[in-house]
N, C-alpha and C positions, 0 to 999 in steps of 0.2 A: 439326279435323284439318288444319290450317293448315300449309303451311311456313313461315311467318311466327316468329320469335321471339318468346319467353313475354312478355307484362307483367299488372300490375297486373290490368287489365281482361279479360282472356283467360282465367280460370276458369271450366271448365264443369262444371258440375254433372252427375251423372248419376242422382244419387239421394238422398232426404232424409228424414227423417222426425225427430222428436223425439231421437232417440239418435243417431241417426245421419247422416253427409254421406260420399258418395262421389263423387269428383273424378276429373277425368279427366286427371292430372297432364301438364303440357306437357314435352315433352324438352327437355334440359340446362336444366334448373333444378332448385335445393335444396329439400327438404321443407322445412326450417330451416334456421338459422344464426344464430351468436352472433357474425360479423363483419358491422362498421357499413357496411359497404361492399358487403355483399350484399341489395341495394333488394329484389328480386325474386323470392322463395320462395315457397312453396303455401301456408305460415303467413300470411304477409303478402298473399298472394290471399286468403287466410278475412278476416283481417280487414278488408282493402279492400270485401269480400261483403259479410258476415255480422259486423259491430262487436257486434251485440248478443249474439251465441253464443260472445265470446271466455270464457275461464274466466280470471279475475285469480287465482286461486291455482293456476295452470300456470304454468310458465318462459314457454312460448311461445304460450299463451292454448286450446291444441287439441292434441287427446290422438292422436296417429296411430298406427294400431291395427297395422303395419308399416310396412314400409320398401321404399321402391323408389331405384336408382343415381340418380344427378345427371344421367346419359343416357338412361335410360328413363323413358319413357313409359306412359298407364295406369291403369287404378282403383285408387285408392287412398280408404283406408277411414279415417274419422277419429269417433270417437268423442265425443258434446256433453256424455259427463257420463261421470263417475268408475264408476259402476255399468255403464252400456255401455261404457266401459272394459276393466272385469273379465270380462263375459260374452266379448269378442271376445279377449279375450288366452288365456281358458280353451282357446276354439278352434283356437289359432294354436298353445299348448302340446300341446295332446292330439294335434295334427296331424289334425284335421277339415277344415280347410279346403281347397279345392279354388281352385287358380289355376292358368291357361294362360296362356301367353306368346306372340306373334307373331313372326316375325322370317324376315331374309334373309337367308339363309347363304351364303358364296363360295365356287364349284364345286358341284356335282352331286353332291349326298349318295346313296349306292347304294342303302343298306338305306333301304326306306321306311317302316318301325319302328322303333325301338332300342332299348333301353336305356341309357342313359349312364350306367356304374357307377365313378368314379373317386372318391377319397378327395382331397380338396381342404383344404392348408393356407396358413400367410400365408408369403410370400416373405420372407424374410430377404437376398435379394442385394445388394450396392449399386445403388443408381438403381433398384431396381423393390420397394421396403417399402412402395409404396401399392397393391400389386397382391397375388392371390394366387394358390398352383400347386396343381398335382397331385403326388401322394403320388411320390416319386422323382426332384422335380427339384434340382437343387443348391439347397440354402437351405431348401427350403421345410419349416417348423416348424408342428409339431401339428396336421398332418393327421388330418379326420374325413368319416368316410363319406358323401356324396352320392350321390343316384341324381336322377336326371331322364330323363322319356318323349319320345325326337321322335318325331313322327308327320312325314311329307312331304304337304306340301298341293298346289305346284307346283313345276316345274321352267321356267327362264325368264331372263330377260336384267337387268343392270340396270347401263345406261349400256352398253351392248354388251360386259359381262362375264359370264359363264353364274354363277347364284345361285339358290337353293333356298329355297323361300315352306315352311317352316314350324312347327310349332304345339308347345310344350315344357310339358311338366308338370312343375315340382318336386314331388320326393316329399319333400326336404328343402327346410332354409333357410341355405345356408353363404352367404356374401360374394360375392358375384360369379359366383355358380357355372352361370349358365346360359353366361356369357360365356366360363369358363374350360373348362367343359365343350365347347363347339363348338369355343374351339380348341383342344382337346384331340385333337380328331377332323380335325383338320386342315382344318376349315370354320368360318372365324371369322365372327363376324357383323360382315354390313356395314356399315363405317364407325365398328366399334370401337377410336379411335385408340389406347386404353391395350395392348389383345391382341395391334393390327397392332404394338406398338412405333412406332407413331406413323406409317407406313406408310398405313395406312387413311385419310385425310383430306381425300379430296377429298367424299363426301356430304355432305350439309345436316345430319346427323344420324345417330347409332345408331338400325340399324334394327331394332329389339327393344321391344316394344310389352305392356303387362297385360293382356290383352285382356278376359281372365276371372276375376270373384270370386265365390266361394261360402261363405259363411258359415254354419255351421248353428245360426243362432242360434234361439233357443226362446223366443214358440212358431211364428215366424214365418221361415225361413230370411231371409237377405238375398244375394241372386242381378245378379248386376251384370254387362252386357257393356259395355266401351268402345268396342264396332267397329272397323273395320280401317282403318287408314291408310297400308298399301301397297296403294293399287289405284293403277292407272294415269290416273285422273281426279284423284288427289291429289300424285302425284308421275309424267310422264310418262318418267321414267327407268328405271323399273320396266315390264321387258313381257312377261307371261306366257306361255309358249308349250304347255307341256303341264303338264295337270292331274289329277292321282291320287284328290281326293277335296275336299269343300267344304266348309267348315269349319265352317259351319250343323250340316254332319251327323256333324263329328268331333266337338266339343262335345257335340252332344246322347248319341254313345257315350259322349264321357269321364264326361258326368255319370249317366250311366243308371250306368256300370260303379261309378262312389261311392256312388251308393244305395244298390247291393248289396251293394259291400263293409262300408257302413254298418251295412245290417239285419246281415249275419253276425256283425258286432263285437258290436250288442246281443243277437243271440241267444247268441254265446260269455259275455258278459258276465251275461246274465238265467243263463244254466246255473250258470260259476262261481260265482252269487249261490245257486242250489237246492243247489248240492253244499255249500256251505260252511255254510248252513242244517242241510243235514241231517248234515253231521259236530258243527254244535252241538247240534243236536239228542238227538244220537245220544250224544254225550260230559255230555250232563245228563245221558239215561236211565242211562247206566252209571254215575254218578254217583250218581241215585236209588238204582239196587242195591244199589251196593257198599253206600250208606248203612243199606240198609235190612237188608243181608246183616249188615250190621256192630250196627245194633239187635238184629235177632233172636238174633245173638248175647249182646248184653251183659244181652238179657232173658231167656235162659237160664240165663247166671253169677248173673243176681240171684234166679233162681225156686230154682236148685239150695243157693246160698246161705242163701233164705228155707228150704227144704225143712228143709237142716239145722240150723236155729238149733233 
């Protein structure tokens, strides 16, 4: 958790296993990249790592199971083989997965829950097509529904500007949307030069962090924290003053609260599997009938026919 600038040698691992590598991706740096001039990616961290775990039939040797901005920081999940590929993508479709964000918002956010409920499309403006908006602004084209959870961690200073410690849960996965969500709400995160409009630029860094991955792979979940790197032992610019709640014990609600909603899905899920059994069920038996309404039938027409021959 370095302020130091990404290189080659500065991949940290946070987790491994035969399918799997989870990286603790350094800020402002590319997952990838297909330009010659970009030395310094999370790709070319693997392979400066791990040469033996490239895959030659990849483009880029490592199958990355999401995506995180070129500014954030964070767990990122990379898959060693085509098969754990497919199990983490199943997850990522169905929306099983579970990811929390860290971050420093600018001003004193009130509400110390939310909901972020905007509809976020790509900006069509001139000078801002690399950005995207919320549902209503000039430009902005084929907006889709986003929701993301703040919770408030702290309240507190950073560089003697009042900013707000914390913790966001995407319920989606739109382009940018935790970033554009905060400033949506007129709390941008600090030192986001694209949302300040380039305003934001004096920190070392966007301070927006992955802090949390939950994968519910089978039969083993795969559970990943990166830690925190706004504390005031990593950056003395940051200085807390009042505290709402710890983050130790928001995590362990937010995952307690996925379990449940987990188990509910598969008992909704095991039911719609008994009802639809039993409408097959039930549409053979009446099927048996009618068939058998329909013999007794046809072996009356043939008895009364034998009768009269």
């Amino acid at each position: 958790m370095a302020t130091e600038p990404a290189s080659l040698e500065s991949l940290r691992v946070l987790y491994q296993s035969d399918d799997y590598i989870v990286v603790d991706k350094h800020w402002d740096i590319r997952i990838d990249s297909k330009m010659w001039y970009e030395k310094h990616t999370v790709q070319a961290q693997l392979r400066h790592r791990f040469p033996q775990l490239a895959d030659p039939s990849t483009y880029y040797g490592f199958r990355f199971c999401h995506q995180l901005d070129f500014s954030t920081s964070g767990a990122l999940c990379v898959a060693l083989n085509k098969a754990a590929a497919g199990w983490a993508y199943r997850c990522f479709k169905d929306r099983t997965v579970t990811k929390a964000y860290l971050a420093l918002l600018r001003g004193s956010v009130e509400d110390e829950t939310r909901t972020l409920d905007f509809s976020i499309g790509k900006n069509s403006s001139e000078g801002k097509t690399h950005m995207m908006c919320i549902e209503g602004t000039e430009g902005c084209e084929n907006p889709k529904p986003c929701q993301t959870e703040l919770m408030v961690l702290e309240y507190g200073l950073y560089d003697g500007d009042p900013v707000t410690k914390v913790l966001l849960q995407p319920l989606t996965g739109r382009t940018h949307q935790l970033r554009v969500h905060c400033s949506a709400i007129g709390h941008p995160i600090v030192g986001d030069f694209t949302y300040s409009l380039g305003a934001d630029n004096a920190p070392y860094r966007m301070m927006l962090h992955a802090h949390l991955l939950h994968i519910p792979l089978e039969p083993q979940p795969l559970l990943v924290s990166a830690g925190d790197p706004f504390l005031p032992t990593y950056d003395p610019k940051w200085l807390p003053q009042r505290s709402l709640r710890t983050l130790a014990a928001t995590v362990e609600a937010l995952l307690k609260q996925r379990v449940e909603e987990d188990r509910k899905l598969k008992e909704e899920e095991r039911e719609r599997a008994r009802k639809k059994e039993e409408r097959k069920k039930g549409s053979k038996e009446q099927r048996t009938k009618e068939e058998s309404e329909e013999q007794r039938r046809q072996c009356q027409e043939w008895l009364s026919e034998w009768a009269g021959d």
